[in-house]
N, C-alpha and C positions, 0 to 999 in steps of 0.2 A: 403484472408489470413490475417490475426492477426498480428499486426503489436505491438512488446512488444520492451521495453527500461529496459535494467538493467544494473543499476550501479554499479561497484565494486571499492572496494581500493585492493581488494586479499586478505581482511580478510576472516575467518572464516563464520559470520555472513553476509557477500557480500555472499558469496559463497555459505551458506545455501541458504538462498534468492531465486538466480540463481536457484540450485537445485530442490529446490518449485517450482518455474515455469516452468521448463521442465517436472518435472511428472502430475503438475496441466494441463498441456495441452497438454498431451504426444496424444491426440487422435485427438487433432485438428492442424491445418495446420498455420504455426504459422513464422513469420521471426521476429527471436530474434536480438538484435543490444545490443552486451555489448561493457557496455564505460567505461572506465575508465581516470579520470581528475586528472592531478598532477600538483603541481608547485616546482618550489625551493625556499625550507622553505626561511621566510622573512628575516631572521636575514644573510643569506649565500647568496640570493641576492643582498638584499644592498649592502654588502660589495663587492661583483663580480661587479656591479655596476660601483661601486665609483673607482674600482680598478684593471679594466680589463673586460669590455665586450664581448672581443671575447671568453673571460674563459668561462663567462657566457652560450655564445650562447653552445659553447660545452656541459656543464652540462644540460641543457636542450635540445642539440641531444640527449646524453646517457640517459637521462629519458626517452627519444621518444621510442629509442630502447625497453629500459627496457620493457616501459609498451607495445609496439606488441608482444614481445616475451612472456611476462606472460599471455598476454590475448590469445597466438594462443596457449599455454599448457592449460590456463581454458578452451577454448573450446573443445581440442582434449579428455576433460577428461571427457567430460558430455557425450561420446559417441554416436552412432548414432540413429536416427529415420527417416524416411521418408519423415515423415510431417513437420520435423524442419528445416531451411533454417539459422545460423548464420551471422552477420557480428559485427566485431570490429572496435573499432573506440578509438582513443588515442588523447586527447584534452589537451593542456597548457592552462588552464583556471580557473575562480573561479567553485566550483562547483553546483549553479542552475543556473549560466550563460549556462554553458557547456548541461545541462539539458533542460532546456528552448532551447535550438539554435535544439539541437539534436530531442528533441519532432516535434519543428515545420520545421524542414529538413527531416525528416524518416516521416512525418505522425503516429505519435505513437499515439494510444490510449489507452496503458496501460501501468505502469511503477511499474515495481515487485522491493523491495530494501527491505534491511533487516535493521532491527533496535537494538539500543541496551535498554533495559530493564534499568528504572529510577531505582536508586539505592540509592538516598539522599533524605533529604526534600526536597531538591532546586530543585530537578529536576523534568523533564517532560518526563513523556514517551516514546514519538516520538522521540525527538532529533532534534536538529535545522536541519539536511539535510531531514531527512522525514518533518518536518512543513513545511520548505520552497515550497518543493515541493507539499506536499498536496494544499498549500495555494498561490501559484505563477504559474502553472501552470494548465493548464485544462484539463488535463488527468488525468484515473482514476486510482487508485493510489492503488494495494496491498502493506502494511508494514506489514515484514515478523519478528516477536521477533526472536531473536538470539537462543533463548530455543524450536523454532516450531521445530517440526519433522512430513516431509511429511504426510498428513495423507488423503483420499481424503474426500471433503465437504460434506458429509454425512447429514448433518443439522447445517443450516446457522439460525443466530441470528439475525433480521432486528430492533432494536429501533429505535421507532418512536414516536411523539406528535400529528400526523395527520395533523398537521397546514400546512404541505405543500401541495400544490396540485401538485400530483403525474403526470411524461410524461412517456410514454411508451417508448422513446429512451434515458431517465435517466438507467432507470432500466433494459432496453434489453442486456445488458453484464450478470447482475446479473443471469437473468430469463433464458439466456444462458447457462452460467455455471453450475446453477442448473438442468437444464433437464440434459445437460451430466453428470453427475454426479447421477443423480438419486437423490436429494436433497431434503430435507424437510426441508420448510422455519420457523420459529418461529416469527410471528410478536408481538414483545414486547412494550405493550402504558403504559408510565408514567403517571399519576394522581393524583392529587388531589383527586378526591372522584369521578373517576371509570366514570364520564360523558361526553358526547362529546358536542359540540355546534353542529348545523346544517352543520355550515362547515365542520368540523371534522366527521362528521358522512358520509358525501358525500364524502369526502378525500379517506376514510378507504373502502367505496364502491367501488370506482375507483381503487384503488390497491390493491383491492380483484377480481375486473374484468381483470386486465392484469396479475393475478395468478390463473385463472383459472383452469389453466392446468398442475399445480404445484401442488403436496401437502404441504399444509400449515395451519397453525394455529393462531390464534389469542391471545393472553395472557395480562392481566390488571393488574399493578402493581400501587395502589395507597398508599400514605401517607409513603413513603417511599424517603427517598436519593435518586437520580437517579444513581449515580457510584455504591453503596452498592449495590442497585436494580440489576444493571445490573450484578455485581460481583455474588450477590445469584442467581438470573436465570440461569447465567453459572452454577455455580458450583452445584445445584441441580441438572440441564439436566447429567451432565455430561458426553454429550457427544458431547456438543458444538463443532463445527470443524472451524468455521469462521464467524464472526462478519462483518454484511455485512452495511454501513450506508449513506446517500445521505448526501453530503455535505454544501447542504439548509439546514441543519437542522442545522445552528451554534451556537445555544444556547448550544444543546447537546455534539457538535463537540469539542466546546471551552473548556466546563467544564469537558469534559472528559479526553481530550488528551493536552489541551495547558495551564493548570493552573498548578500551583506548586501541585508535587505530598504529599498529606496529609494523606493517609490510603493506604495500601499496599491490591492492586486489584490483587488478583491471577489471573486473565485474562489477565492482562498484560506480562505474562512471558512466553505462550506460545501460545494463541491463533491468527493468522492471521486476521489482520483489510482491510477490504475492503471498500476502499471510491469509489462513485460513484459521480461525479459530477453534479449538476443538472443546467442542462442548460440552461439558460434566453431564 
């Protein structure tokens, strides 16, 4: 059974999130554990603090309250399946403390959470709660855009360099969800000038033998932007459903999702990123 971790605050974009992962694994057997972490804001702290603790403990009972009672209405409302098994969990913590602890107490090996779409120069797509977690934690990580609307993974995007050498239990979730799904994979290689070294050539062999069984494609994009790259591969296919990437690959990782955003990536606003960890 599937062991998922999903976070909310009861926004909107939690809640799409949530959402996504109930229908994404509506056929597999699955126990979901929504968290939700709260504190009392700093500035109403301190002063409860300095000026009455027992107030304090109080305001963080009613937060306890609060947050069981909104998470047993977010679950009553996703309705039932057979295959899904629920539980909540209400944390007074920072929020990848609370993540991190919950991963490695539930056994989670996937963590669905929704993101909000960069909107400035200065910002980064993920948002410091998806980085942290992509990057502090070692499960593998769906970030749902706020703009996704369920769709199923019909054809998944895999960019790649080759330089990694590819494990069969990196990629066994992916090559999972693609067979249920019925998925056709798109292996996209960035280039220079279109060539592989021996390595790279042996790389691309190996993760074409543990897709055997999958249909899948190969595609070369040389002398091009990698972001741009991958923004027009989307938007030509156009029918991209999920952006699938191994988390070795941090050249790509970094420049895509953790630099200041400088060109406005239509893939960023609604398509689902799939990181898959790759395990030493």
């Amino acid at each position: 059974m599937k062991r998922i971790l999903l976070p909310t605050d009861f926004s909107n974009i939690s809640i799409n999130a949530i959402k996504y992962a109930v229908s994404l694994y509506k056929e597999s057997k699955c126990e979901f554990f929504v968290l939700n972490v709260y504190r009392v804001p700093y500035a109403t702290n301190e002063e409860l603090m300095e000026n009455d603790a027992q107030q304090l403990a109080i305001v963080e009972a009613e937060m306890f309250d609060a947050s069981k009672k909104s998470l047993k209405e977010l679950v009553t409302s996703l309705g039932k399946n057979e295959n899904h098994v629920f539980h909540t969990i209400s944390d007074y913590n920072f929020f990848i403390n609370s993540v991190k602890q919950a991963a490695k107490d539930k056994d989670i090996e996937l963590i669905v959470m929704g993101t909000k779409g960069a909107t400035g120069a200065k910002e980064i797509f993920l948002g410091s709660n998806t980085g942290d977690v992509l990057m502090k934690t070692d499960c593998n990580v769906i970030a749902v855009p706020e703009n996704s609307v369920y769709k199923a993974p019909k054809e998944i995007v895999f960019p790649t360099d080759f330089k990694l050498r590819y494990e069969l239990k990196d990629l066994a979730p992916l090559i999972e969800l693609a067979q249920t799904n019925q998925s056709t994979l798109r292996i996209l290689h960035f280039s220079q000038d279109g060539q592989l070294s021996q390595e790279q050539e042996g790389n691309k062999q190996i993760l074409n033998s543990y897709l055997e069984e999958l249909e899948h494609t190969f595609h070369t994009l040389t002398n091009i932007d990698f972001e741009e790259a991958l923004n027009c591969f989307v938007q030509s296919r156009g029918n991209i459903d999920m952006i699938a990437m191994i988390s070795g690959h941090y050249n790509f990782f970094q420049r895509l999702f953790f630099r200041p955003k400088v060109m406005e990536l239509s893939f960023h606003t609604q398509i689902p990123l799939y990181v898959l960890h790759h395990k030493e």
